[in-house]
NUSERO-678768 format. One record per atom (N, C-alpha, C): residue in three letters; residue number from 1; y, z, x. Coordinates in nm, 3 decimals. Example, Ala and Ser with C-alpha at 12.3 -4.5 7.8 and 13.67 -1.06 7.14 Angstrom:
// residues 2
   residu   num        c2        c3        c1
      ala     1    -0.569     0.780     1.319
      ala     1    -0.450     0.780     1.230
      ala     1    -0.330     0.780     1.320
      ser     2    -0.225     0.708     1.285
      ser     2    -0.106     0.714     1.367
      ser     2     0.003     0.787     1.290
// end
This chain:
// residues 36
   residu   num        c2        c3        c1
      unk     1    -0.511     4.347    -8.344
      unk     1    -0.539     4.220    -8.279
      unk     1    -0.447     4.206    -8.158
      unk     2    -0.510     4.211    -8.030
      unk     2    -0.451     4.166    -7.947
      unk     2    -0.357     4.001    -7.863
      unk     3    -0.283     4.003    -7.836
      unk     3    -0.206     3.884    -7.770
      unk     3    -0.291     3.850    -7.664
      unk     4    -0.265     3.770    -7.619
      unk     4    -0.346     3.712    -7.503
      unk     4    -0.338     3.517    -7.495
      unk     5    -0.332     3.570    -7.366
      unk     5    -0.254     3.387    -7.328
      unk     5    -0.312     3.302    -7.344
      unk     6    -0.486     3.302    -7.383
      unk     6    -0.525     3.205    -7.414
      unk     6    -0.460     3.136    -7.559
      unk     7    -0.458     3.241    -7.670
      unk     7    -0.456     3.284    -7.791
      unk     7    -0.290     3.234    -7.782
      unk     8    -0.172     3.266    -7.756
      unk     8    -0.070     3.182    -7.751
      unk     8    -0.058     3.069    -7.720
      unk     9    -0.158     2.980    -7.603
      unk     9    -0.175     2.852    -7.538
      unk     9    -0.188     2.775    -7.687
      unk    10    -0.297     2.853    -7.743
      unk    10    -0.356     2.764    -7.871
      unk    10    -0.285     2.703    -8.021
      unk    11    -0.198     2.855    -8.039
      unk    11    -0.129     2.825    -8.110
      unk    11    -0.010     2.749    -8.082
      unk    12     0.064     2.792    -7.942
      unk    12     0.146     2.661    -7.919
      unk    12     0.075     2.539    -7.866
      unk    13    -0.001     2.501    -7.892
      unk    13    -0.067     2.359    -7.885
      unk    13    -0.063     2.286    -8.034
      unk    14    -0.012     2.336    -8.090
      unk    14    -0.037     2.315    -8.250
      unk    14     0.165     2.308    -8.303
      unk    15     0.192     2.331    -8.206
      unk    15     0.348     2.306    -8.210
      unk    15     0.433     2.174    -8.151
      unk    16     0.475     2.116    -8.206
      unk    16     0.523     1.979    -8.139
      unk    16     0.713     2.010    -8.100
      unk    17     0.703     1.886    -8.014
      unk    17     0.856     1.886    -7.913
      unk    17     0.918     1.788    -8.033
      unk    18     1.018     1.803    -8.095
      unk    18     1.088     1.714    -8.134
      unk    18     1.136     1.591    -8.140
      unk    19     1.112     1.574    -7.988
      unk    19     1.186     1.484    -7.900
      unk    19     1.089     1.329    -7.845
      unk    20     0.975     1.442    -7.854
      unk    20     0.845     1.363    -7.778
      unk    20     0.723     1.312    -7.914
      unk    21     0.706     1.416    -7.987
      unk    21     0.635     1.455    -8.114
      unk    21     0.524     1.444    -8.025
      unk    22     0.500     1.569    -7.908
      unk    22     0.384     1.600    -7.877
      unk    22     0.338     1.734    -7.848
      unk    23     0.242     1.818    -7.856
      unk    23     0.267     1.911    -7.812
      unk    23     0.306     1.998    -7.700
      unk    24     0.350     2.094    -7.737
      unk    24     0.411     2.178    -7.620
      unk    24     0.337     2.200    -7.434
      unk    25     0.206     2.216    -7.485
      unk    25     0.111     2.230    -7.413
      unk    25     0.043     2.111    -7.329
      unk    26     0.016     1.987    -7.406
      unk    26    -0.013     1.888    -7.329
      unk    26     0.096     1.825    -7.274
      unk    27     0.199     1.840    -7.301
      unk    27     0.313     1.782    -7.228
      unk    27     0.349     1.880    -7.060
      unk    28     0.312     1.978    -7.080
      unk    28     0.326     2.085    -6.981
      unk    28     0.445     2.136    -7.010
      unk    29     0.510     2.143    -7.105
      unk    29     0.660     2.161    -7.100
      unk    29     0.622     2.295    -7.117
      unk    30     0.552     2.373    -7.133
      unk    30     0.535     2.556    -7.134
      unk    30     0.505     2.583    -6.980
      unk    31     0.552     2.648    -6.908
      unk    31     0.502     2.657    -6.762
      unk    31     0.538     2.853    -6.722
      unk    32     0.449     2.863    -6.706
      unk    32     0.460     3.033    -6.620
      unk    32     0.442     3.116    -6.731
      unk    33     0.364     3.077    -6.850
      unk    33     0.337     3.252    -6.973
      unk    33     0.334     3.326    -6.881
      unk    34     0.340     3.434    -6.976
      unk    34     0.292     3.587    -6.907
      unk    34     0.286     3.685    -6.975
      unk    35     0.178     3.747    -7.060
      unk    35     0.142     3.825    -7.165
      unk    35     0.134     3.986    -7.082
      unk    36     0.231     4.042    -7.073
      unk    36     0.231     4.157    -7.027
      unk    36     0.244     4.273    -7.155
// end
C-alpha cells in the first residue's frame, strides 16, 4: 500500500489540535506535505 498525500491529508483530518479541538487540516495548521 502506497503513501500518498491525499491519503495522509485524510487521516490527519481525523486528528485534532489540542488547543483548538479541531482538526489539523481544516485549521490549515499542516502546510507544505511532501510525500517523496
Amino acid at each position: 500500500m502506497a503513501i500518498t498525500e491525499q491519503g495522509l491529508m485524510a487521516a490527519l483530518g481525523t486528528v485534532q489540535d489540542p488547543l483548538t479541538g479541531q482538526d489539523f487540516v481544516s485549521t490549515r495548521a499542516l502546510r507544505n506535505l511532501q510525500v517523496t
